[in-house]
C-alpha positions as CSV (number, residue, x, y, z in Angstrom):
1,X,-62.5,-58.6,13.1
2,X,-61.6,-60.8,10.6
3,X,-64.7,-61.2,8.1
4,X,-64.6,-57.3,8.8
5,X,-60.8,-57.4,7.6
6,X,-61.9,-60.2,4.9
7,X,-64.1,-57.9,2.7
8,X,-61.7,-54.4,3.7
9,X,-58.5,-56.3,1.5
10,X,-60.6,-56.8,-1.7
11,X,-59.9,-52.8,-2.2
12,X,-56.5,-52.8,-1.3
13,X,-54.3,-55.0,-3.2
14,X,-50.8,-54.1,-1.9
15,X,-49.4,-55.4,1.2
16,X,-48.9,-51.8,2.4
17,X,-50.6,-51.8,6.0
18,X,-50.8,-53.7,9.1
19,X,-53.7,-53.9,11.1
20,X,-54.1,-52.7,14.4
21,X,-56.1,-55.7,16.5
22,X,-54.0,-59.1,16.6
23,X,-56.2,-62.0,16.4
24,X,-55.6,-64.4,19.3
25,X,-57.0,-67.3,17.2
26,X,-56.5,-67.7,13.8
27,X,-60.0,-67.3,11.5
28,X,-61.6,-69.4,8.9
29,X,-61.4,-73.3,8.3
30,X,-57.7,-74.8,9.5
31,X,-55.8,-76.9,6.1
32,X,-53.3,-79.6,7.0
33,X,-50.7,-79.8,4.2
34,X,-51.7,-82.1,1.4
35,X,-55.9,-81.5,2.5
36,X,-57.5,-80.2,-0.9
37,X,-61.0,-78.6,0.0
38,X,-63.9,-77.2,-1.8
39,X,-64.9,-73.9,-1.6
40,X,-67.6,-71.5,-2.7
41,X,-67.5,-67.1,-3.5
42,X,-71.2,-65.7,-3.2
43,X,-72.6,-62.1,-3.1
44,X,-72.7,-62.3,0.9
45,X,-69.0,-64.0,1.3
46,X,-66.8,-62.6,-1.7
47,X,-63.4,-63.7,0.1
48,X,-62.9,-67.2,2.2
49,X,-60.3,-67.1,4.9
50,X,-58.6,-70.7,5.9
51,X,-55.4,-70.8,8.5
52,X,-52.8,-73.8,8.5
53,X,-50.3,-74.4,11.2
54,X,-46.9,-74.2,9.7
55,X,-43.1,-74.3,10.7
56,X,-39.9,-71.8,10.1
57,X,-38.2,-73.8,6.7
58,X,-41.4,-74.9,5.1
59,X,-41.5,-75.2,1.9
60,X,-45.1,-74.3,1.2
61,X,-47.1,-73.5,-2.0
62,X,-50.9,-72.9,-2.0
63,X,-52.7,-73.1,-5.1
64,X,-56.4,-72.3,-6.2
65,X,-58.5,-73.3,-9.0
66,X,-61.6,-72.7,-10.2
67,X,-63.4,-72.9,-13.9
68,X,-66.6,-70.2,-12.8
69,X,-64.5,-67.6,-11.0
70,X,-60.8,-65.6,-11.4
71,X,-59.1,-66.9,-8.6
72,X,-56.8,-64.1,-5.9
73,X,-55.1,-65.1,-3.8
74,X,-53.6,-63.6,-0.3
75,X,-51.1,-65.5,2.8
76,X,-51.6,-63.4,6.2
77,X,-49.9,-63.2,9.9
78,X,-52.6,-63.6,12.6
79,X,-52.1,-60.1,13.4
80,X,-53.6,-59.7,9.7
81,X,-50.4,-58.3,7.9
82,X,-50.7,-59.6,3.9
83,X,-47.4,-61.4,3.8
84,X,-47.5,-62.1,0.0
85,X,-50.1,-62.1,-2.8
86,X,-51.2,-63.7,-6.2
87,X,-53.4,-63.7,-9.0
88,X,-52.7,-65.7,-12.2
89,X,-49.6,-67.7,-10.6
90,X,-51.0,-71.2,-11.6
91,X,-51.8,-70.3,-15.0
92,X,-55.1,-70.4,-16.8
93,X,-56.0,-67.8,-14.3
94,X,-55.5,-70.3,-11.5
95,X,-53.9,-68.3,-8.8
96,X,-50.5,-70.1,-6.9
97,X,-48.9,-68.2,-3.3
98,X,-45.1,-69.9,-3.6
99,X,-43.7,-71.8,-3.3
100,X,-42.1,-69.9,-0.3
101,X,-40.2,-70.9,2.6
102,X,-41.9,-69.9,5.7
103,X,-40.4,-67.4,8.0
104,X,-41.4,-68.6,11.5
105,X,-43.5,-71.3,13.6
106,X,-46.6,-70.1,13.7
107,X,-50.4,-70.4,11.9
108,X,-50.8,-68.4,8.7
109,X,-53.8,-67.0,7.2
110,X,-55.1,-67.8,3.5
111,X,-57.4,-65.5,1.6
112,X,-59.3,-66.8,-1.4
113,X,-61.2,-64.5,-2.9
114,X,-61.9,-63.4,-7.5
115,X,-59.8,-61.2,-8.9
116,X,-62.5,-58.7,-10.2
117,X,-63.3,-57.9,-6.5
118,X,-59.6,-56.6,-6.1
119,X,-59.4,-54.6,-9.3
120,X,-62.7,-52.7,-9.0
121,X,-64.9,-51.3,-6.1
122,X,-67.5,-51.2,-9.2
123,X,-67.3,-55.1,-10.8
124,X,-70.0,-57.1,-10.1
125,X,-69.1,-60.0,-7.7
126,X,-68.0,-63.1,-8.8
127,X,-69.1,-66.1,-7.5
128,X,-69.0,-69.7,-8.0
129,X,-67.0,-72.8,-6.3
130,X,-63.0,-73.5,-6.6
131,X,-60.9,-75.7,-5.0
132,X,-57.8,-74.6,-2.7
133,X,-54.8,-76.8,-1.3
134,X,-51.5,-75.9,0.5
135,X,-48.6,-78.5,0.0
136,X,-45.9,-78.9,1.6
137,X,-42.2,-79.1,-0.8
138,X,-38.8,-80.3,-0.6
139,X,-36.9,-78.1,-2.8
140,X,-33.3,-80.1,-4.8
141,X,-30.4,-78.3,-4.4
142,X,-28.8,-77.5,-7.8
143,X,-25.4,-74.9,-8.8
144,X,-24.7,-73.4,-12.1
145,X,-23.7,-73.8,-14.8
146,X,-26.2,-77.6,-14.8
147,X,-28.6,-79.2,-16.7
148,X,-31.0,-80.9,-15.1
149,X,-33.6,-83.5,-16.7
150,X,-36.7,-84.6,-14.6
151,X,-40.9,-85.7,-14.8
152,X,-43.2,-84.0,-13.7
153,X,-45.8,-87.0,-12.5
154,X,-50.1,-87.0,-12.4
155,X,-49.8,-86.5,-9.3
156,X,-47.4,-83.0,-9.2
157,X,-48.0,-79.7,-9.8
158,X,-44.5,-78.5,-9.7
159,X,-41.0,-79.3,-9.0
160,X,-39.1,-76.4,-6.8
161,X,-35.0,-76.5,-6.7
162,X,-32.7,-74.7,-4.2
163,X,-30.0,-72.5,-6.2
164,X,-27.4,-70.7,-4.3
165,X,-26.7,-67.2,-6.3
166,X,-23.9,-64.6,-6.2
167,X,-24.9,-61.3,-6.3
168,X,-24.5,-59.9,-10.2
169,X,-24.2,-62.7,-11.9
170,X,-25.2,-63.1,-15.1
171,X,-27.4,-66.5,-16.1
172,X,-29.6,-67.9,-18.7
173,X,-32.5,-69.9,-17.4
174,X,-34.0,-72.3,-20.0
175,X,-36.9,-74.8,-19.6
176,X,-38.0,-76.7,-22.0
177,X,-40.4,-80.2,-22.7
178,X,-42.0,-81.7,-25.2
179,X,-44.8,-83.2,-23.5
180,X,-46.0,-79.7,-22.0
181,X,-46.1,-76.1,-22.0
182,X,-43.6,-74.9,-19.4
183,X,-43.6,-72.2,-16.9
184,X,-40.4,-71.2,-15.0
185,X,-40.4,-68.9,-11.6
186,X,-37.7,-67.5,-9.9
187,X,-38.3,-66.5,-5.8
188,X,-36.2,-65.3,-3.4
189,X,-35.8,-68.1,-0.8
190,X,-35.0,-65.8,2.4
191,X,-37.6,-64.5,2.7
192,X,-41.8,-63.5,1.7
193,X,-42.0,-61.5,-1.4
194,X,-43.2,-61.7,-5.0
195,X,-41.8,-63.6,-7.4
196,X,-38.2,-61.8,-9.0
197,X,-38.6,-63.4,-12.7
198,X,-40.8,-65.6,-14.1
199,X,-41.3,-67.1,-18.0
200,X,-44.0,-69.1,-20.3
201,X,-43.2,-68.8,-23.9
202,X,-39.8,-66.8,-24.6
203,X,-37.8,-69.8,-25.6
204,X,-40.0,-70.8,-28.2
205,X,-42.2,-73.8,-28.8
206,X,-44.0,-73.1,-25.6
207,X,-40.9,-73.4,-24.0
208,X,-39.7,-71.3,-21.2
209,X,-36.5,-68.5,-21.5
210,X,-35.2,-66.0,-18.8
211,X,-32.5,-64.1,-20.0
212,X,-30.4,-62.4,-18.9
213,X,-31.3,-63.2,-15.4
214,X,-28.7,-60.6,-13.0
215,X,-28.3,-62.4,-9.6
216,X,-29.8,-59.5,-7.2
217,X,-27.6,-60.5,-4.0
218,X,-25.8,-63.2,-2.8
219,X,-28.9,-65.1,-1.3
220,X,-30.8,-68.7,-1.7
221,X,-33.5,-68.9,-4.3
222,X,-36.3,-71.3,-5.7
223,X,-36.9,-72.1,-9.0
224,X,-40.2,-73.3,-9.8
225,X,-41.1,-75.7,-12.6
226,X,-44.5,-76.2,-13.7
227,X,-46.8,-76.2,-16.7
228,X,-48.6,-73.0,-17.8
229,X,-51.6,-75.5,-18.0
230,X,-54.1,-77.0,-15.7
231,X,-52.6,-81.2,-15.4
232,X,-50.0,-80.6,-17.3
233,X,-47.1,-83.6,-16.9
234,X,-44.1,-84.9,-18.4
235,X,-41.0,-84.8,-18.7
236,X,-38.4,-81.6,-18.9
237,X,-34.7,-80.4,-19.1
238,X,-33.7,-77.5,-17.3
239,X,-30.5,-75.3,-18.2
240,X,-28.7,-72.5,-16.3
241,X,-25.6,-70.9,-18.1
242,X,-23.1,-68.4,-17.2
243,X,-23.4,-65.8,-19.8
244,X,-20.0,-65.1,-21.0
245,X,-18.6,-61.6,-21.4
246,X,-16.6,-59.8,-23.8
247,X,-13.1,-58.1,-22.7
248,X,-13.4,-54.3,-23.6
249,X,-10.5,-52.0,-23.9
250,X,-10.5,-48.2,-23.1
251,X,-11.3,-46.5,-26.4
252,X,-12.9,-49.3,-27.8
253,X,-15.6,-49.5,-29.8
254,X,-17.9,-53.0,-30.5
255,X,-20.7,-54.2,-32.4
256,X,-22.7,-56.9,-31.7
257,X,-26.3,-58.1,-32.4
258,X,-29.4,-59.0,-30.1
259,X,-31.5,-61.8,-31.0
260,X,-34.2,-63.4,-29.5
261,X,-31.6,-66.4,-28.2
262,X,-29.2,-63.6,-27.2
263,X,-31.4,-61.1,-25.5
264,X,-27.6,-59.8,-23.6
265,X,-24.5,-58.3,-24.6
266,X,-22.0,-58.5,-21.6
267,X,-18.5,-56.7,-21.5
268,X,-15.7,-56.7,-19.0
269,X,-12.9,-54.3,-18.7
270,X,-10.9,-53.6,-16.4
271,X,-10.6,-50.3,-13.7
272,X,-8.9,-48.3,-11.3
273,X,-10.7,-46.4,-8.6
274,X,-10.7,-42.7,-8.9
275,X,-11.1,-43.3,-13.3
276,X,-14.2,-41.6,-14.3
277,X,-15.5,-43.7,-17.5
278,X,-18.4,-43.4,-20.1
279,X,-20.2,-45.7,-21.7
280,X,-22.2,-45.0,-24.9
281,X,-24.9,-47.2,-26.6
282,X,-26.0,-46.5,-30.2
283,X,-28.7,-49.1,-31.5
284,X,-29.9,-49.2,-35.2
285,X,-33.6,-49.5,-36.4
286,X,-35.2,-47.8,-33.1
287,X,-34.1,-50.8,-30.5
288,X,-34.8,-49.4,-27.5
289,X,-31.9,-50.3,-25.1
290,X,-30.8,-50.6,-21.0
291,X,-27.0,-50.4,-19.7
292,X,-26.5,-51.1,-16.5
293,X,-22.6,-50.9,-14.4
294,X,-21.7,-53.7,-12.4
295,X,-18.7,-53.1,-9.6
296,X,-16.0,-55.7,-8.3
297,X,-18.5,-56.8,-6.2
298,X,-21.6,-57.6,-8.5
299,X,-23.6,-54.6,-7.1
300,X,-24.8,-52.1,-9.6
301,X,-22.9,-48.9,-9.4
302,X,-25.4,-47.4,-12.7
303,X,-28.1,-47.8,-15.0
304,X,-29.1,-45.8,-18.0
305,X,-32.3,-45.8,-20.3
306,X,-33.2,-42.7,-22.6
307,X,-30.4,-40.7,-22.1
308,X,-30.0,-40.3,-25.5
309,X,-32.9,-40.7,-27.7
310,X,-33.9,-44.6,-26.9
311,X,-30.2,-45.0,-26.7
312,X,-28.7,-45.0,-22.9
313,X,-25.4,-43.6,-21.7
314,X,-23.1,-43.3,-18.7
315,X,-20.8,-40.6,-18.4
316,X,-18.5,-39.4,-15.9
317,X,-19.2,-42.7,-13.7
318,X,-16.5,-42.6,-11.1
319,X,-15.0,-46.3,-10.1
320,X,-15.1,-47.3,-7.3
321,X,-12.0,-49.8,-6.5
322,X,-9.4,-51.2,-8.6
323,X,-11.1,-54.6,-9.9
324,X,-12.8,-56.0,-13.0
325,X,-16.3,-53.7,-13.8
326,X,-19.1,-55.1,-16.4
327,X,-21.2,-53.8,-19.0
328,X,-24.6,-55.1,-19.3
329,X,-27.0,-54.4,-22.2
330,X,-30.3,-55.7,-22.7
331,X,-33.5,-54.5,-24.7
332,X,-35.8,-52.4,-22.9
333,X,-38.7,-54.7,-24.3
334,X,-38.2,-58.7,-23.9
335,X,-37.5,-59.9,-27.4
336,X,-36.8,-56.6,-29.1
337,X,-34.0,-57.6,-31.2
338,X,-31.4,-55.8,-33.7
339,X,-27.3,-54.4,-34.2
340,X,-26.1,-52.3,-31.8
341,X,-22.5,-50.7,-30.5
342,X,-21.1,-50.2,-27.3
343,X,-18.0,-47.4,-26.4
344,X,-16.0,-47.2,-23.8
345,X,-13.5,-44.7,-22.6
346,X,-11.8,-42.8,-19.9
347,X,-13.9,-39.1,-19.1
348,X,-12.4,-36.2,-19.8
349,X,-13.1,-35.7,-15.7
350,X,-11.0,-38.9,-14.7
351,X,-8.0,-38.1,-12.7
């Protein structure tokens, strides 16, 4: 079944199906956590399955490397369910699964296989040898608004941090070092899924930037920090800010600037539920903008894009609740920048 199943997932990239047969015993050559191993893609095996044993609360990242091949990467159930998935992760091509926090006791399946297998039934098949490992994390737990200041030794590929976040807040990530080119990730800690932001250059000089970063839902996450390149060590600082918003009045009208420090422009005002409100963007020089409503409660009540032009609009948005709404803006391209003003007023429709 399983060097059947194997060569079936290098056409189907998404973790969209389950398979049918469960596997009573796990495939491929078991990994303890810390065991690095040596492995080899040919014509006749394109894909290389290993299992580990793992437990519910692991904190588990599994990384391959290789200098002949594009390393992809895939974590299965038994049952043969792709769980999660990865392809330049680690940088330099590298791939990297996590780190993620296991969702059960159990044995898990990894699937190493090259990337141009995945992408085309027609690519000719890579081969050549890598090297795989699965490593076992303790994750520091860390609030906001913190700096944080830390090395990352020889002997680590990554440091991983437990942040608690509140659904719509609004943060600035930073990472920066002067002894290596960071990269910052951002996972959901709850459970299996892809990675919700991650960053290499935006801050400048290498350094790492996520901004704005909206807290999806109240929920744990991880933050990854590690270096874009293969061995990279030394030591960082690591700053999450609350964004601060701007109070905005009913018939007001603002002007502010995005840079590529601010990348946000964040308002406030307060409403009543059963007021209908719109919101109107106009941007100079062609910025193409987003506006997105946040409710009392941090969860998005709308978003706009094109609505006008590149410009976006809300109109007619009925509130919710009484309670304190905000206004986020953003450019629709990471590190568009330029001058911008935001309206807001009571619709016509309100009652």
């Amino acid at each position: 079944m399983w060097a059947a199943l194997a060569i079936a997932l290098l056409a189907a990239p998404a973790p969209a199906q389950e398979a049918t047969e469960e596997a009573t015993v796990a495939p491929g050559e078991p990994l303890a956590y810390g065991e690095v191993v040596q492995g080899q893609l040919t014509e006749e095996n394109p894909a290389v399955l290993y299992h580990f044993a793992g437990e519910a609360g692991d904190i588990v990242a599994i990384t391959m490397r290789s200098d002949q091949v594009d390393p992809y990467l895939r974590l299965m159930d038994t049952a043969g369910n792709v769980l999660v998935f990865d392809d330049d992760g680690a940088g330099d091509l590298d791939a990297r699964i996590g780190p993620v926090v296991l969702p059960e006791d159990g044995l898990y399946v990894i699937v190493a296989s090259s990337f141009e297998a995945i992408v085309s039934e027609q690519a000719e098949i890579e081969t050549g040898r890598f090297e795989l490992d699965v490593t076992l994390y303790e994750a520091l737990p860390i609030g906001y608004p913190g700096e944080f200041e830390d090395v990352l030794g020889r002997d680590e590929a990554l440091k991983v941090y437990w942040l608690e976040g509140e659904t719509g807040d609004i943060l600035r990530l930073s990472l920066e070092s002067d002894d290596f080119d960071p990269l910052l990730v951002i996972s959901e800690a709850d459970h299996l899924a892809q990675p919700v932001a991650r960053d290499d250059d935006s801050g400048g000089d290498l350094n790492a930037l996520i901004v704005p970063f909206v807290v999806p839902a109240s929920r744990p996450y991880l933050l990854t920090v590690t270096g874009y390149r293969r061995y990279n060590t030394g030591a960082y600082r690591l700053r999450i800010e609350v964004l601060e918003a701007q109070a905005l009045a009913f018939g007001e009208t603002v002007e502010t600037t995005l840079s590529s420090e601010q990348q946000a422009a964040i308002y406030t005002f307060e409403g009543r539920a059963n007021e209908r409100v719109d919101i109107v963007v106009e941007a100079a020089d062609r910025l193409d903008t987003t506006l997105t409503l946040f409710g009392p409660d941090g969860e998005q009540l709308a978003f706009s894009d094109d609505a006008n032009g590149l410009n976006p609009e809300v109109r007619g948005q009925p509130l919710p609740e009484d309670g304190t709404y905000r206004i986020l803006v953003q450019p629709f391209r990471r590190g568009s920048t330029g001058a911008l003003t935001v309206t807001l007023s009571l619709s016509r429709e309100s009652s």
